[in-house]
C-alpha positions as CSV (number, residue, x, y, z in Angstrom):
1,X,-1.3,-82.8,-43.2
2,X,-1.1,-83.3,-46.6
3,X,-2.7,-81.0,-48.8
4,X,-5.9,-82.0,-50.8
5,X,-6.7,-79.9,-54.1
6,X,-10.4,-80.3,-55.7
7,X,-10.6,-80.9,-59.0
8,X,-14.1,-80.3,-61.2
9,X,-14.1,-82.3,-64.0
10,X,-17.0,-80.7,-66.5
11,X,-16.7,-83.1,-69.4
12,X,-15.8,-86.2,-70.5
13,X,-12.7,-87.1,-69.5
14,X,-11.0,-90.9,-70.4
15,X,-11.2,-93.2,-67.0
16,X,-7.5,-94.0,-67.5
17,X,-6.9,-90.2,-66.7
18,X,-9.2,-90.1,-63.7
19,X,-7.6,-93.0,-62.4
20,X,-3.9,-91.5,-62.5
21,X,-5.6,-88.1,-60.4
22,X,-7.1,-90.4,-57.8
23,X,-3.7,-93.2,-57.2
24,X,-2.4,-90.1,-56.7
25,X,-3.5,-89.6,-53.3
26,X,-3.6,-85.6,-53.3
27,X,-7.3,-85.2,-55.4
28,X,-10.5,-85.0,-54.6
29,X,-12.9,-85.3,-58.0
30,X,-16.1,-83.8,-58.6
31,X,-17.5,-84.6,-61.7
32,X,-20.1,-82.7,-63.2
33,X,-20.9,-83.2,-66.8
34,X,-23.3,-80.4,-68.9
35,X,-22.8,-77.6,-66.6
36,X,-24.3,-74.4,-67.7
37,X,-22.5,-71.2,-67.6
38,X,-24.4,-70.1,-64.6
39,X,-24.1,-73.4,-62.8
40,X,-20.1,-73.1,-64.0
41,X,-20.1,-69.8,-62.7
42,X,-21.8,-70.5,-59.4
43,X,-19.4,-73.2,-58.5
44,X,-15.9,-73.2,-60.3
45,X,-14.4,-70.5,-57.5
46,X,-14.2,-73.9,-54.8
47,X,-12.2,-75.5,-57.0
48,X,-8.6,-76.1,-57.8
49,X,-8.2,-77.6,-61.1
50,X,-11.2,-77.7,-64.1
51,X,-10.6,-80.5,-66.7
52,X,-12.7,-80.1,-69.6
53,X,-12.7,-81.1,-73.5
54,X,-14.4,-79.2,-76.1
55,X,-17.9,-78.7,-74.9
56,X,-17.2,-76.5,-71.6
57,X,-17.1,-73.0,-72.7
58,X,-14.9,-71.3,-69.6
59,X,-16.0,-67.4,-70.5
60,X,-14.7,-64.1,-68.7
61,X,-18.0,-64.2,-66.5
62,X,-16.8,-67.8,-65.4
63,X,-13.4,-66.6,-64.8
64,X,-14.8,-63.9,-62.7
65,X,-15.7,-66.1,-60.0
66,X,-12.8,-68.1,-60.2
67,X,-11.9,-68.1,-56.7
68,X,-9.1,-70.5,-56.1
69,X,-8.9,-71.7,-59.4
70,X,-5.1,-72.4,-60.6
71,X,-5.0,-74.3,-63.7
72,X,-7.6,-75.6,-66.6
73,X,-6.5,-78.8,-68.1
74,X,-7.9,-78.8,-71.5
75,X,-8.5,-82.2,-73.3
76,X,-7.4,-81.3,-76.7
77,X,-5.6,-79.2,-78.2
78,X,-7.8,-76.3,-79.3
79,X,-8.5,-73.9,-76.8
80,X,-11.2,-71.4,-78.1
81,X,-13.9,-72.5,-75.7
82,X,-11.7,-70.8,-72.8
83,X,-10.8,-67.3,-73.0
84,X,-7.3,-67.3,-71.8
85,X,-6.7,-63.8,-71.8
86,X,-9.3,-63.5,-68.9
87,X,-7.4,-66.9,-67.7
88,X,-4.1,-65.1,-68.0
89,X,-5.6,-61.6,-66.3
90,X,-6.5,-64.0,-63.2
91,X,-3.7,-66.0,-63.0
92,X,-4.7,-69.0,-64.3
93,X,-2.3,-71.4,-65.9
94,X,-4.4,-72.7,-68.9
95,X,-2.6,-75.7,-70.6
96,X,-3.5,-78.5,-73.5
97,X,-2.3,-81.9,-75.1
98,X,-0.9,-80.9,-78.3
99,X,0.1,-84.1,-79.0
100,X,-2.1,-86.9,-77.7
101,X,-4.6,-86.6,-80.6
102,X,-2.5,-86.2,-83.6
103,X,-2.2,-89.8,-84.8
104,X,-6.1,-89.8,-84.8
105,X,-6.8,-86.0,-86.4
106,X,-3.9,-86.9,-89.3
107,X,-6.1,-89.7,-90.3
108,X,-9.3,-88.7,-90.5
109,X,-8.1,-86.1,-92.4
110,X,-7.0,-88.1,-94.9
111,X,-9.8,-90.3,-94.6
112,X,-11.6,-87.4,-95.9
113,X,-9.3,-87.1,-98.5
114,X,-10.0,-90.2,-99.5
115,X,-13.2,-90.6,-99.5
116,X,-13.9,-86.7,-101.4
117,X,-11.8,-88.2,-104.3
118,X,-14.1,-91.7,-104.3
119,X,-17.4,-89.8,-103.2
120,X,-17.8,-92.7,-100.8
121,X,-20.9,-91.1,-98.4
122,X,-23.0,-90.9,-101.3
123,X,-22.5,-93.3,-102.7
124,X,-23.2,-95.3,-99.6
125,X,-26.3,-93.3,-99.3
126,X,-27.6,-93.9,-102.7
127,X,-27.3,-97.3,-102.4
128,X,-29.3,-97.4,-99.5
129,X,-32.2,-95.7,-101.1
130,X,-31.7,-98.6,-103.8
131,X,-30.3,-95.9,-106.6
132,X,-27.0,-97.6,-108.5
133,X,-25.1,-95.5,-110.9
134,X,-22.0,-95.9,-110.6
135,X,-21.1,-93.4,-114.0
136,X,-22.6,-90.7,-111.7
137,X,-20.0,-91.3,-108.7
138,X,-16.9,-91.7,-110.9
139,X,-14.2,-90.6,-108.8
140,X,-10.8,-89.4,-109.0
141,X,-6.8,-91.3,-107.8
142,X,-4.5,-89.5,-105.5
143,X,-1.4,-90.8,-107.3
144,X,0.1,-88.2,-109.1
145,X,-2.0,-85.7,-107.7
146,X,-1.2,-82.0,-105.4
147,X,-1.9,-82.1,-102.2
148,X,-1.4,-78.5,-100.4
149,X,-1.2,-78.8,-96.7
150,X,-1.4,-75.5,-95.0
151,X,0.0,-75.5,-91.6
152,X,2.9,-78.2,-91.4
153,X,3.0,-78.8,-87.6
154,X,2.6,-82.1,-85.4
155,X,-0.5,-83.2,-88.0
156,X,0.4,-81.7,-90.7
157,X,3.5,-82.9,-91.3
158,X,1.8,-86.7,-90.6
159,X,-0.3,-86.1,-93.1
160,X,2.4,-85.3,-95.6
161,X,3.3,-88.6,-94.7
162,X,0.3,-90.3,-95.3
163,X,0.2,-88.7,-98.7
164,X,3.5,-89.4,-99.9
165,X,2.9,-93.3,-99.8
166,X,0.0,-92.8,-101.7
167,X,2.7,-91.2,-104.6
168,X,1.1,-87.5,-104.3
169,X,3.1,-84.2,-104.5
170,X,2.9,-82.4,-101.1
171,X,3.3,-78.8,-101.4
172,X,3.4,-76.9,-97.9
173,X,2.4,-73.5,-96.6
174,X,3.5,-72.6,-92.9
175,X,5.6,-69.3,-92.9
176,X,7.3,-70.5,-89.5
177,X,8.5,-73.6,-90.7
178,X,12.2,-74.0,-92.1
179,X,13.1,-74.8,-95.3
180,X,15.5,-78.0,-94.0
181,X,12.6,-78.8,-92.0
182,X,10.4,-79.2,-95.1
183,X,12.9,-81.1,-96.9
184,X,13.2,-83.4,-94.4
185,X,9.5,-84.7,-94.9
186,X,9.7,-84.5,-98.6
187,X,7.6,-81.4,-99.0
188,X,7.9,-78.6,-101.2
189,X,7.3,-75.4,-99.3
190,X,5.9,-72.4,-101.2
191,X,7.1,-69.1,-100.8
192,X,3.4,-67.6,-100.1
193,X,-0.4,-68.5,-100.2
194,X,-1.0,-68.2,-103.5
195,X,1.5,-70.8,-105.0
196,X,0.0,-73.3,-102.9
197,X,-3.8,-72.6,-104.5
198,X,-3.0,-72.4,-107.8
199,X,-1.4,-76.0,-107.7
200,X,-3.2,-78.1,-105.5
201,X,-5.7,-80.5,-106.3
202,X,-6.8,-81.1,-102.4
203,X,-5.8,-79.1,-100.0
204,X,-6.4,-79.5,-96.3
205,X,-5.6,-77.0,-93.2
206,X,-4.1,-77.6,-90.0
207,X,-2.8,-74.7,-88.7
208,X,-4.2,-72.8,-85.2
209,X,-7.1,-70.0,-85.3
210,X,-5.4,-66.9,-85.1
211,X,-5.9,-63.3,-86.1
212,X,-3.5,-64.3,-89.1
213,X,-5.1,-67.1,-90.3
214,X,-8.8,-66.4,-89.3
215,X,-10.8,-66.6,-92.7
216,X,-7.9,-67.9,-94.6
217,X,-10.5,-69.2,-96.8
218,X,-12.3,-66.7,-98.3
219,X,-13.8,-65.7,-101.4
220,X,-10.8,-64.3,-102.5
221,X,-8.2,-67.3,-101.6
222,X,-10.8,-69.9,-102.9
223,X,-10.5,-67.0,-106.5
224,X,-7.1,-68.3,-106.7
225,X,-7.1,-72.2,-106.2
226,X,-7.0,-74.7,-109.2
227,X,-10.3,-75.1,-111.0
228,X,-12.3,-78.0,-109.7
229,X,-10.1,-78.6,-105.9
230,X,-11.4,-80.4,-103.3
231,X,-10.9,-78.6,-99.7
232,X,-10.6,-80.4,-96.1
233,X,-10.7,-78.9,-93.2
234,X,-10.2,-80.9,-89.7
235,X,-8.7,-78.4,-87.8
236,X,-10.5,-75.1,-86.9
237,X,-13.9,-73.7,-88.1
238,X,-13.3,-70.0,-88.2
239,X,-10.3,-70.5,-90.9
240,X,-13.0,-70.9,-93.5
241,X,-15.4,-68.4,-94.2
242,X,-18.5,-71.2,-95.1
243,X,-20.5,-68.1,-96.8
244,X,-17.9,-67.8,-99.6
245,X,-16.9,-71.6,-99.4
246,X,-20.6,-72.6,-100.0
247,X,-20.8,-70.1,-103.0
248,X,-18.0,-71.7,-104.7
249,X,-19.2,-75.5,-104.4
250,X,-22.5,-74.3,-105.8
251,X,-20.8,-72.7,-108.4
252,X,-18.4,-75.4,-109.1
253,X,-15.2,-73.6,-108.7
254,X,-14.7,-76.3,-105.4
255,X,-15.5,-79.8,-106.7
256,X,-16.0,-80.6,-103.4
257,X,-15.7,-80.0,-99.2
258,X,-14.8,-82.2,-96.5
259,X,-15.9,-80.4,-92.9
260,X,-15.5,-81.7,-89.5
261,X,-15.2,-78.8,-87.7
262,X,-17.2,-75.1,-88.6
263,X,-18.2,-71.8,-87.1
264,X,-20.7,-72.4,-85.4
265,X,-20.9,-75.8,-83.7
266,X,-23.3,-78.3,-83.3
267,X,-23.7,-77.5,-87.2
268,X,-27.2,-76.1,-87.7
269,X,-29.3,-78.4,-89.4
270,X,-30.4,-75.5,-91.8
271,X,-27.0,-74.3,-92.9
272,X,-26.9,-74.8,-96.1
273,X,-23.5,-76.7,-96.0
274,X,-26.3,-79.7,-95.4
275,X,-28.2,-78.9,-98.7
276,X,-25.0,-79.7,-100.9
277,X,-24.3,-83.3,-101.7
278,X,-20.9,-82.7,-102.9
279,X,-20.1,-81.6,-99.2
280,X,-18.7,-84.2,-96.9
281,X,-19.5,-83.5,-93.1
282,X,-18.6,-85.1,-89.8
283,X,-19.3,-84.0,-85.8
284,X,-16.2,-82.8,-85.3
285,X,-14.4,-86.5,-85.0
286,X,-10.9,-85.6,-85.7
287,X,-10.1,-86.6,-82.4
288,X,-12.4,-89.2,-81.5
289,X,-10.7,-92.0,-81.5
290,X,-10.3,-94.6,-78.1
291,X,-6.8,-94.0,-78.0
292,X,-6.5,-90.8,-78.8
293,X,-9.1,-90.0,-76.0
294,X,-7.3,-92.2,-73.5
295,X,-4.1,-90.4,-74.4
296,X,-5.4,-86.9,-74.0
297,X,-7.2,-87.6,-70.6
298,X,-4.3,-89.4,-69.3
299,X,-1.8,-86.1,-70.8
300,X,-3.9,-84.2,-68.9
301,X,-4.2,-85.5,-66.1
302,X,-0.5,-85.8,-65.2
303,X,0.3,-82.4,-66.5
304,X,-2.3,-81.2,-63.9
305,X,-1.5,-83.4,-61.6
306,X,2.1,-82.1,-61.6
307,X,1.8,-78.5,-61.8
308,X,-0.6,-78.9,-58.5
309,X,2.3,-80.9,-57.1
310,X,5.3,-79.7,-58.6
311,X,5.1,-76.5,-60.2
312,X,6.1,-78.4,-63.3
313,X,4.4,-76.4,-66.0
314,X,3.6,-78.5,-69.6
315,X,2.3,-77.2,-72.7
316,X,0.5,-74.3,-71.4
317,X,-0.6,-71.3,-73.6
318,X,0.1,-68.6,-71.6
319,X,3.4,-70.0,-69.7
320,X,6.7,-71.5,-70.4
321,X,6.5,-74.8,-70.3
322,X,9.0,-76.4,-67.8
323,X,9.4,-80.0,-67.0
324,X,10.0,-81.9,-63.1
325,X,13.7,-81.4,-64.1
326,X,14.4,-78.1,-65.0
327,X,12.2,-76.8,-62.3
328,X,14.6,-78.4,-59.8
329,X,17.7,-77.0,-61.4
330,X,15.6,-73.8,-61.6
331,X,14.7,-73.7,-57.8
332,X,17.5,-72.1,-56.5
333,X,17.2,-69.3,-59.0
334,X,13.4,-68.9,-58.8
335,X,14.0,-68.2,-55.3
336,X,17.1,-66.0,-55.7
337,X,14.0,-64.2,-57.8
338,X,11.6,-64.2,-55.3
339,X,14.3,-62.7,-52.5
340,X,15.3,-60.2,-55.0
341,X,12.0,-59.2,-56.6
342,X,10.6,-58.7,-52.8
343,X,13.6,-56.5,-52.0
344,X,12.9,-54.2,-54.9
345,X,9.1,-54.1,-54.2
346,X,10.0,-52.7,-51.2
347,X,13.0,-50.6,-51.7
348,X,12.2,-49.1,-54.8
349,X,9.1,-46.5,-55.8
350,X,5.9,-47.9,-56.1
351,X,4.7,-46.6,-58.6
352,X,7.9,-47.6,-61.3
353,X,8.3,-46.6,-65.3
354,X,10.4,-49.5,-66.3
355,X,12.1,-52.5,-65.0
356,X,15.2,-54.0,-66.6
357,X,16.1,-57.5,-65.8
358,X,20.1,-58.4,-66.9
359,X,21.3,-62.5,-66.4
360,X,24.6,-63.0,-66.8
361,X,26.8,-66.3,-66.5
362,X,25.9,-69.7,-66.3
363,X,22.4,-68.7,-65.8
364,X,21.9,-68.1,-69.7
365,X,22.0,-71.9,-70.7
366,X,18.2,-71.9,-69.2
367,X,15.4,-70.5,-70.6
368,X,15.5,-67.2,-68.3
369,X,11.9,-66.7,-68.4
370,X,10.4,-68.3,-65.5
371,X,12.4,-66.3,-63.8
372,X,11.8,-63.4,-64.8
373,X,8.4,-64.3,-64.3
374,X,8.6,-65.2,-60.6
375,X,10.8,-61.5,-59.9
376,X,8.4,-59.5,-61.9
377,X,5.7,-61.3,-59.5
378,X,7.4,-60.7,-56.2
379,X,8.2,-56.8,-57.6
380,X,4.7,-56.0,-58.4
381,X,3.0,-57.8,-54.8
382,X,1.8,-53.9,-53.8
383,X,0.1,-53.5,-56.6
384,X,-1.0,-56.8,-57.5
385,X,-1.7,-58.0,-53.8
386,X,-1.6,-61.7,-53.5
387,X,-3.6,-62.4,-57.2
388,X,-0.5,-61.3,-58.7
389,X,1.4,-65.1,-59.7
390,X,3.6,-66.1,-62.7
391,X,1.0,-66.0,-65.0
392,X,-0.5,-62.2,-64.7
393,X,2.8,-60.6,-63.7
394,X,3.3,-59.3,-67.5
395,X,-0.1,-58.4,-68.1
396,X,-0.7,-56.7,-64.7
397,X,2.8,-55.2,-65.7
398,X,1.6,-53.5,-68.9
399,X,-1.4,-52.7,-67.4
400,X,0.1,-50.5,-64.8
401,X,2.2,-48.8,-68.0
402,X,5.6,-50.6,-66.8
403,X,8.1,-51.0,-69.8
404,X,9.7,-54.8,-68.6
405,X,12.7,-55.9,-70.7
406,X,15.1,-58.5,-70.1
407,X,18.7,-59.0,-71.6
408,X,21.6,-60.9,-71.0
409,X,25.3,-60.9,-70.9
410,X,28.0,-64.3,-71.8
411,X,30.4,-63.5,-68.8
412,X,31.0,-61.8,-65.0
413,X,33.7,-60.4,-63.1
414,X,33.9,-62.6,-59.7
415,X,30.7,-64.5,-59.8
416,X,29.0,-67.5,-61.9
417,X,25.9,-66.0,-62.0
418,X,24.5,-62.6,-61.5
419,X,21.1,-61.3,-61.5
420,X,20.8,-57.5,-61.8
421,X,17.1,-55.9,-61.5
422,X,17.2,-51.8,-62.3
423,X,13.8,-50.0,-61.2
424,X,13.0,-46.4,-63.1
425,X,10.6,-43.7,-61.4
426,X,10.6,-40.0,-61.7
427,X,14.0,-40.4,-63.5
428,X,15.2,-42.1,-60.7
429,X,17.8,-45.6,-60.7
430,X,17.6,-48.1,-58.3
431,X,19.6,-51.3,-59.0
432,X,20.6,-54.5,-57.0
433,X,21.8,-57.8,-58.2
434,X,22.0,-61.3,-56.0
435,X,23.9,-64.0,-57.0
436,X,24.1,-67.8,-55.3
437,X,26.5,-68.6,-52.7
438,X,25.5,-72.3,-52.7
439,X,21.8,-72.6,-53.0
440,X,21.5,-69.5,-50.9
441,X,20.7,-65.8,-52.6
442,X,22.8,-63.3,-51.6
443,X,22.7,-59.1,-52.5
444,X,26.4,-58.5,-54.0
445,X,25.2,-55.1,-55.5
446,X,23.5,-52.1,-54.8
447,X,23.3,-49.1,-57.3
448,X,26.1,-50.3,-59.3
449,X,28.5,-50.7,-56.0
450,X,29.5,-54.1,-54.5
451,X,28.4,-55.4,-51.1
452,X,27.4,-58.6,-49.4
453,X,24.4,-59.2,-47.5
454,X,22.3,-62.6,-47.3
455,X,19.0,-62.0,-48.7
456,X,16.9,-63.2,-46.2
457,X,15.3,-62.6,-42.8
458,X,14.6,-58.7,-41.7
459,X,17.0,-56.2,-43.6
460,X,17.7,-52.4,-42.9
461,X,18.5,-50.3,-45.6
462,X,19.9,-47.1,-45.1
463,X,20.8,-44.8,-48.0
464,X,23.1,-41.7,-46.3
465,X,26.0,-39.7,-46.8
466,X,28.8,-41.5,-45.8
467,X,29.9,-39.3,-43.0
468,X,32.2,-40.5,-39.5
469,X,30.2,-42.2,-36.7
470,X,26.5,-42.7,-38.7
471,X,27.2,-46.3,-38.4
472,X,28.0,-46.3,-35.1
473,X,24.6,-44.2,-34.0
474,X,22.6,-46.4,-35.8
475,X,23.9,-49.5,-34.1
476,X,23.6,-47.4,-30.6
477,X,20.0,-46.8,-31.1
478,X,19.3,-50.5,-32.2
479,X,21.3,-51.8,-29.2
480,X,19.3,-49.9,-27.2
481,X,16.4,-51.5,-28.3
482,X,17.5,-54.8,-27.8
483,X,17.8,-55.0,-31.9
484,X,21.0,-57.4,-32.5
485,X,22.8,-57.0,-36.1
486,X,23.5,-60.0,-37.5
487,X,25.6,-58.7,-40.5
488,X,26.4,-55.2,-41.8
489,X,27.5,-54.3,-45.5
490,X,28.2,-50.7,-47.0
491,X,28.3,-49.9,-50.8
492,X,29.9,-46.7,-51.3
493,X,31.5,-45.3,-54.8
494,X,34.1,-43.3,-52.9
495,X,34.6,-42.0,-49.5
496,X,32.5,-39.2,-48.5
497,X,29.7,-39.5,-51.5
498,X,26.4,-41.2,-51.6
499,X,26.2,-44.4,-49.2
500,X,23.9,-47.7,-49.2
501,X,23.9,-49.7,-45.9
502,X,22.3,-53.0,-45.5
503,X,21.8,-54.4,-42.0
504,X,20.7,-57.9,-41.0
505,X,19.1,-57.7,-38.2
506,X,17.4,-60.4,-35.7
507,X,14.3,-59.0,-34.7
508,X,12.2,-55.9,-36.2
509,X,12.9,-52.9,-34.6
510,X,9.7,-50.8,-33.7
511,X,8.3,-47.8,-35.4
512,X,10.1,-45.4,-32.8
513,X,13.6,-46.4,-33.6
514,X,12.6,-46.5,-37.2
515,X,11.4,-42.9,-37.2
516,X,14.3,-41.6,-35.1
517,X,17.2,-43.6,-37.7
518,X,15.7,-41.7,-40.3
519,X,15.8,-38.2,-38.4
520,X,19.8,-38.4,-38.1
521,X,21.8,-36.2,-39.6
522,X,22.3,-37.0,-43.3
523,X,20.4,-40.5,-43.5
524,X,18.3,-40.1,-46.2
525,X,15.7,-42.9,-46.3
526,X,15.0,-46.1,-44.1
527,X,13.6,-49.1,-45.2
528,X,12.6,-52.3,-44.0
529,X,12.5,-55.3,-45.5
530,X,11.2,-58.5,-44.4
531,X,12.6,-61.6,-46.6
């Protein structure tokens, strides 16, 4: 029977996207539009999936009760009304649509633009109220003038198109951005902040809310801008700091403001941002347009749609993203992962220091770190217990104190691929790598020494010193027991030393013979693994 995943939608969501979740066969839809945060709360654990748009706040006391809750499909591209570190602590995957409204927030931008330079909403409102004096609106050109565009991403950069054909100068502030990449869209990228301010005669932001750019606006940036600029801002409230913004229109230092987003929002009706008529202001519009709504509904939608599927993972912000065909190419290793993840939850210490993760061969033209992901899942399941997915494995990892690195090597003796995982504890080593015999994972290493043992089904390992005739009291007491072998493989630096045995066994052998393996003479430790 096929399975049937629920899907909450809390906000407005376009038709077009509903409709692709529904022709798909596999979703049921609830929609429930205005949901408090105790209604959220109360019901958001029975569901699968929450689509949602700006107006949904999705707090840490709605993630509590998340129950079986996988993904949140944002709308939109912000994502400050979900706290994804609580998302990410619960393994939830929480993904946006970068791209479907940047057409839509590039122009409004520079509608804004536009209409600070020709002070077109009042004039609009004066004339309404019968007042015409046109000396008193006298605006200003773009041609010829700076525009400084901080944050050249997806919009940013369309708006540096947009302001090129209107024959401005675009000067550009993004630290991440390369200087051929800048080039390329006829930009002239300043080496800091300040260089930007001091030249531009407009500048507008669209870079993400972050703990670096949080208040980039202040009273000490807007100290430093051109006497007399004009300021947009379409992309997040909190990167200006309204306080110090307002005191610099009403002291004329800021000619004017164009605002469609702010700090807090709906915009109180008192703030005095309203009071200031050379301040432009708009509900947060940037991406309200009907395609750009259709486009992010429909974005979402599909990228829910496969995850829930698929597993394909799309422009989530606390996962790799990884499209329908690199998780098929990936399959094979995500399991060799999984296989070799589970044998080191069970094999090595619980309680572990540090994991090292090594890929070497063909492996490395992926992006390794789904991966590592799915083995740092499958090597934390004690401690994590079945809440422990993709997502939380490197939080719950650094919560538990475990030092995770990953590295990887261009070449391999004997094998294509190789996965080694090393486990630390108590200044203890235990390391096993798997490689791919076909599709199928196999153990080809065990504390440095070579073996070969499929990784699935039940496995024995015995650690021992290799002595005459321990193998063959082993396999008497298993025979005894009806326990048949399947496959055997020793790893052994040299004759006589330390020993690692793996044994594939057809059924489990009970407790008894267990206890009385580990009693012979020079066996060491027992372990059972189920694959």
């Amino acid at each position: 029977m096929e399975k049937i995943f629920r899907v909450l939608v809390a906000d407005a969501i376009s038709e077009k996207g509903l409709e692709r979740l529904r022709a798909a066969g596999s979703f049921d839809l609830e929609i429930r539009l205005g949901l408090s945060e105790e209604e959220l709360e109360a019901i958001v654990g029975n569901f699968d999936a929450l689509l949602i748009r700006s107006q949904t706040k999705v707090t840490r006391r709605v993630l509590e009760s998340s129950g079986r809750l996988r993904v949140i499909g944002r709308a939109g591209v912000g994502t400050d009304n979900v706290d994804v570190e609580a998302a990410t602590e619960k393994g939830i995957v929480v993904m946006n649509t970068p791209g479907g409204n940047t057409i839509a927030t590039a122009e409004h931008a520079f509608c804004l633009i536009l209409a600070l330079a020709r002070n077109v909403a009042r004039a609009d409102a004066w004339i309404r109220q019968g007042r015409w004096d046109r000396k008193a609106l006298e605006g200003v050109e773009l041609c010829n003038k700076t525009l400084g565009i901080i944050g050249l991403g997806r919009i940013g950069s369309e708006v540096a198109r947009r302001a090129a054909s209107f024959g401005m100068r675009v000067l550009g502030y993004d630290p991440y951005l390369s200087l051929s990449r800048a080039r390329s869209m006829d930009v002239e990228l300043c080496h800091n902040l300040a260089e930007l301010l001091a030249e531009a005669d407009f500048i507008t932001l669209h870079t993400p809310l972050t703990e670096e750019t949080t208040g980039i606006i202040n009273r000490k940036t807007l100290q430093l801008c051109k006497q007399g600029v004009r300021i947009v801002n379409c992309a997040r409230g909190g990167l200006i700091v309204e306080k110090d913004l307002i005191e610099a229109l009403q002291e004329g230092r800021v000619a004017g403001a164009a605002l469609d987003v702010f700090e807090t929002e709906p915009l109180p009706p008192d703030s005095p941002l309203c009071q200031l008529p050379q301040v432009l202001l708009t509900p947060h519009l940037g991406a309200s347009t009907r395609e750009a709504q259709e486009s992010v509904g429909i974005e979402i939608a599909e990228a829910v749609s496969d995850y829930l599927l698929h597993g394909t993972i799309r422009n989530a912000v606390n996962l790799p993203s990884m499209d329908r065909k690199i998780a098929t190419l990936l399959q094979p290793y995500l399991r060799l992962a999984e296989r070799l993840g589970s044998f080191m939850n069970r094999w090595a210490a619980p309680r572990l220091e540090e994991l090292r993760i090594t890929y070497s061969g063909r492996i490395n033209q992926y992006d390794t770190t789904p991966i590592s992901r799915t083995l740092l899942k499958a090597v934390l399941r004690k401690a994590g217990g079945k809440e422990v997915n993709e997502v939380n494995a490197p939080y719950l990892a650094r919560a538990l104190g475990i030092s995770v690195t990953e590295s990887k090597r261009s070449e391999v003796e004997e094998f294509a691929d190789l996965v080694s995982v090393e486990a630390y504890a108590n200044s203890k080593r235990w390391q096993a790598a798997a490689t791919l015999y076909g599709s199928r994972p196999r153990l080809v290493q065990l504390n440095d020494n070579a073996l070969e043992a499929p990784l699935e089904g039940i496995l024995l390992v015995l650690e021992n010193r290799d002595r005459p005739g321990i193998v063959g009291r082993i396999g008497t007491l298993l025979g005894e027991h009806k326990v048949n072998i399947a496959a055997m493989s020793l790893a052994r630096p040299e004759p006589g030393g330390d020993a690692v045995s793996v044994l594939n066994l057809d059924h489990e052998p009970p407790v008894e013979v267990l206890r009385t393996i580990a009693e012979v003479p020079d066996v060491r430790a027992v372990t059972l693994i189920h694959l």
